[in-house]
Structures are given as C-alpha cells and as structure tokens.
C-alpha positions as CSV (number, residue, x, y, z in Angstrom):
1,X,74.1,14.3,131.8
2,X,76.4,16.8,132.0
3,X,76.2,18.1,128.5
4,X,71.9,17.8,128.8
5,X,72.5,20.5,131.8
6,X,74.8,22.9,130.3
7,X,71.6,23.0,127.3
8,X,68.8,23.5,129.6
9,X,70.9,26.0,131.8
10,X,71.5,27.8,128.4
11,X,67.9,27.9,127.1
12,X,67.2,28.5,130.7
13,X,68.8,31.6,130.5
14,X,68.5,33.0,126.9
15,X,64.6,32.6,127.4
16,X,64.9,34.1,131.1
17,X,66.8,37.7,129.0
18,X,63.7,37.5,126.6
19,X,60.9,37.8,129.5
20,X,62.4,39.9,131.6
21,X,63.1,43.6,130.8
22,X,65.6,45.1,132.5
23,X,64.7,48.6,134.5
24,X,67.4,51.0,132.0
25,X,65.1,49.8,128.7
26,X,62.0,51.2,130.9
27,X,63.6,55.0,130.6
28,X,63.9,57.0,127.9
29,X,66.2,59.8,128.1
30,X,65.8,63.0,124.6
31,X,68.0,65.4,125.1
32,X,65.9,67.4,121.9
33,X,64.2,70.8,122.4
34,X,61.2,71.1,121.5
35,X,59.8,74.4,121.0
36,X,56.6,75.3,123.2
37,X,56.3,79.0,122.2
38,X,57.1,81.9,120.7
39,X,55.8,85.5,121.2
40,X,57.2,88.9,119.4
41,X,56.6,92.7,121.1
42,X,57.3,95.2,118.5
43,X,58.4,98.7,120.1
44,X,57.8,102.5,118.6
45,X,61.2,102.6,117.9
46,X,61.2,99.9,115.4
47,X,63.2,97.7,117.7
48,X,61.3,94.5,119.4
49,X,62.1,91.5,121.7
50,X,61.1,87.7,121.0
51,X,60.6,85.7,123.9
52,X,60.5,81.8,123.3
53,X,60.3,78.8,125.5
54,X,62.0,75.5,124.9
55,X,61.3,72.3,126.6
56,X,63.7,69.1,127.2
57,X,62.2,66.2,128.5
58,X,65.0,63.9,130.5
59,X,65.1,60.6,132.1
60,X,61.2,59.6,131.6
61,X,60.1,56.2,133.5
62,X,57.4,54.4,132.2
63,X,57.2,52.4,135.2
64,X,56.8,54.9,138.1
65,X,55.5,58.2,136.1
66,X,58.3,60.1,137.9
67,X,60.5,61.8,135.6
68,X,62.6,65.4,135.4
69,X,61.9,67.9,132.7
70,X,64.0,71.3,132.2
71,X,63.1,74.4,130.1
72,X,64.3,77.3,128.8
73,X,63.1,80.8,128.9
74,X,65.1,83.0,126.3
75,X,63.9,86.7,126.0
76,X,65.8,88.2,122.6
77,X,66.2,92.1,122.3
78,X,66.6,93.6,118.3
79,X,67.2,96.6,117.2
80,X,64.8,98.3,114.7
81,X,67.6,96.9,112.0
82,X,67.7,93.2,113.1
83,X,70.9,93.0,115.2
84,X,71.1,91.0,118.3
85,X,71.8,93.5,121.3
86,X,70.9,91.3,124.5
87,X,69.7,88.0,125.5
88,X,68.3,86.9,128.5
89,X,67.9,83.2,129.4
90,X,66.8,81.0,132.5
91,X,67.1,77.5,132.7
92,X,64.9,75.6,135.1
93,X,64.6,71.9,135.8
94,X,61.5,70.0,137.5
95,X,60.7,66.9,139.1
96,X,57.3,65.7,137.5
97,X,55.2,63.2,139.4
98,X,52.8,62.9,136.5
99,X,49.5,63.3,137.0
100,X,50.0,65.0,141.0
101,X,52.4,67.8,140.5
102,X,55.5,69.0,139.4
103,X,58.3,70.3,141.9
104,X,61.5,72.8,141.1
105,X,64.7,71.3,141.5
106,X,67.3,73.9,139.5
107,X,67.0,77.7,138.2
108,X,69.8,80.1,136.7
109,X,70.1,82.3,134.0
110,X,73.1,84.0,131.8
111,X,73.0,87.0,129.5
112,X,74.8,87.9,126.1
113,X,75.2,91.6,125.8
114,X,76.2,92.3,122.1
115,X,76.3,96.2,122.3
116,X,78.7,98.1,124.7
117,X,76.0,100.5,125.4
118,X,74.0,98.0,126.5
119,X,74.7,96.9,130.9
120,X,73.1,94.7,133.2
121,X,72.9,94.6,136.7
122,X,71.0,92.7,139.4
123,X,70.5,89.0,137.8
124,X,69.3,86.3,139.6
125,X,67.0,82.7,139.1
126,X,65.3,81.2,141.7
127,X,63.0,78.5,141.7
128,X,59.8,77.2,144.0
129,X,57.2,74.7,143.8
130,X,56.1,74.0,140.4
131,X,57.9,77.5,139.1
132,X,61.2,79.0,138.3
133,X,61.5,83.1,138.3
134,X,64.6,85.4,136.3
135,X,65.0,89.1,137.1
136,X,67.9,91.4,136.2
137,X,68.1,95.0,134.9
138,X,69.5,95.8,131.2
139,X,70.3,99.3,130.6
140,X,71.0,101.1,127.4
141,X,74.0,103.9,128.6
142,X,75.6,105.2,125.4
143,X,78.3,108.1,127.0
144,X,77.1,106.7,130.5
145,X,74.0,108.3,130.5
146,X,71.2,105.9,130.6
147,X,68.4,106.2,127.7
148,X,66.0,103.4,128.4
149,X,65.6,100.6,130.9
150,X,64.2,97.3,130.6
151,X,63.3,95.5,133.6
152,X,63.4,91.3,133.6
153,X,61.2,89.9,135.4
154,X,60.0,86.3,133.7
155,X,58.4,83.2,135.1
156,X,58.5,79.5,133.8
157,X,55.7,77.0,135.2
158,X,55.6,73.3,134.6
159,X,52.2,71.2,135.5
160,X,51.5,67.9,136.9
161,X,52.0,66.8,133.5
162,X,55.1,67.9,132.4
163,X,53.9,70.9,130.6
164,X,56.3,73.9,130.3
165,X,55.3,77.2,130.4
C-alpha cells in the first residue's frame, strides 16, 4: 500500500510540473540592441554628426502585456577626416502597457569628449510620459576662444507598443 502511494504521489507530481508552467518561463528577458535608426548630417566644413537609436527590450510578460523597454539615443560628432571628437548619449527606460501606452520611468545621458578643444556645459536627461529629453552645450574653444557651438537638444518617444523613437 505504501509503496502503491509513493508511485501515484510521484506520477502525481511529475505530470503536475508538465501542465503547469511556472510564471519565470512566461518572461523573456534580451538584453540585445537592436538598431532602430540611423541618420547622418554632413556639414560645409566637411565634418558631420550621425545620430542613431538603439532599442533593448527587457523583462517582456506574455501573460499581462506589461513589460519595460530602454533605448538609447547616441548623437556622434566627426571631423571632416573621420575622427571621433564628441559623443552625446541618453538612455531612457519605459514602462509599456502594450496596446494603452507607454510611461517614462529613467533618463540620463553621459558624453565622451575626444578633442581638448572641444567643452560641454549644461547636460541634463529628463523624462515624462511616454518621452525622455537630453540637452547640453558642446563648444569648440581652441586658445579659449569659442569657434562654433552645437546646441543638444534630442527627444526619444516610445508608443503603446513598445516602439522606440
């Protein structure tokens, strides 16, 4: 009798783990960019910037539609020979409800200057309602005397979908 138990409690529960899915299979976390677009400004002076978006989708539940997606917004200044002399990025993350709407959560940005006549001043990420904003100053000051000006101002959007732009 005892022994006729222990079998049915044992089938009992092996069939039990092969109905019932437990809520952790039911998410699916990436932590891949995926590339959503890329745009190049050329300037008279033979130097240009490249602006591209990536998109990382995190923690998606198949069960509820709720999820968080982040994205990145990195605007690349060149020279007119090809050198790197600034970078400009902002990270934002977003609560999607898909289908409804899409809610900020997290925004900040960080800069790489690779040219000492190159300065920036006045950064700062802020996020609200389905959008994330960067703004900061770069300024090119070779013998501190400043030459040209570039002014950030950049948005990042995400829709009820999960859609980064």
């Amino acid at each position: 009798m005892k022994k006729t138990l222990v079998i049915i409690s044992t089938l009992f529960i092996f069939f039990f783990t092969l109905v019932v899915k437990p809520n952790v299979v039911m998410a699916e976390s990436t932590n891949d960019e995926v590339l959503v677009s890329e745009e190049t400004v050329y300037e008279d002076d033979g130097s240009y910037t490249v602006t591209v978006i990536y998109q990382t989708v995190i923690n998606k539940n198949t069960r509820t539609n709720v999820y968080q997606t982040s994205g990145k917004k990195l605007v690349t200044k060149y020279s007119a020979v090809n050198t790197v002399l600034w970078e400009y990025t902002l990270h934002a993350g977003f609560t999607v409800y898909e289908g409804d709407y899409a809610a900020g959560i997290s925004a900040f940005y960080y800069t790489d200057i690779n040219s000492s006549s190159w300065k920036f001043s006045d950064g700062n990420a802020t996020y609200q309602s389905n959008y994330a904003r960067g703004v900061g100053v770069f300024k090119f000051s070779p013998l501190s005397v400043t030459l040209q000006t570039v002014n950030i101002d950049i948005y990042m959007y995400c829709d009820e979908y999960g859609n980064i732009s």
